[in-house]
C-alpha positions, 0 to 999 in steps of 0.5 A: 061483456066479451063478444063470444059471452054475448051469443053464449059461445065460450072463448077458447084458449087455442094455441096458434101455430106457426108453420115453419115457412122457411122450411117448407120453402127450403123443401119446396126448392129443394125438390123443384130442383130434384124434378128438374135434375130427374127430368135430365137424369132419368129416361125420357119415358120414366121421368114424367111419373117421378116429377109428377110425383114430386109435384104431388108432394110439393102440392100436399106441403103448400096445401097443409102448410100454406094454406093451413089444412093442417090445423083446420077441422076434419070437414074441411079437410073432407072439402078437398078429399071428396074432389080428389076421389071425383077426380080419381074415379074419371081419370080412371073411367076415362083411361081407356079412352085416353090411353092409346092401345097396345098388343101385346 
């Protein structure tokens, strides 16, 4: 008797994928050293929005890749979507307070 017949659970033939690591890990370099040339290259005041940028795509390939929310089910993928919104709807009721004033 399998282990998934026991409890009535039918065993699934999934596949399992493999990340291309190395790849993922050429294109992390690679932008790394995109944000630090940007960072010399690009006006001083222009410069923190495209790193910051750059650093969200690299956060969304280890997230998907590295920490396999790519071949995860929708609800898991929920568990880190519903933070994200949290996190949007502070920084956006907090900007005013933290962004300094200026007239025009």
């Amino acid at each position: 008797m399998k282990v998934g017949e026991r409890y009535g659970i039918e065993a699934r033939n999934h596949e399992h994928h493999h990340p291309p690591y190395v790849g993922i890990y050429f294109i992390l370099v690679f932008l790394t050293l995109a944000s630090i040339l940007i960072s010399q290259i690009v006006h001083r005041q222009k410069a923190p929005a495209y790193v910051f940028s750059i650093s969200t795509v690299k956060a969304l390939l280890i997230a998907l890749f590295y920490m396999h929310l790519k071949y995860e089910g929708r609800w898991v993928l929920a568990f880190a979507i519903i933070p994200l919104i949290i996190f949007a709807l502070v920084l956006f009721a907090l900007m005013p307070d933290v962004v300094p004033y200026q007239k025009m």
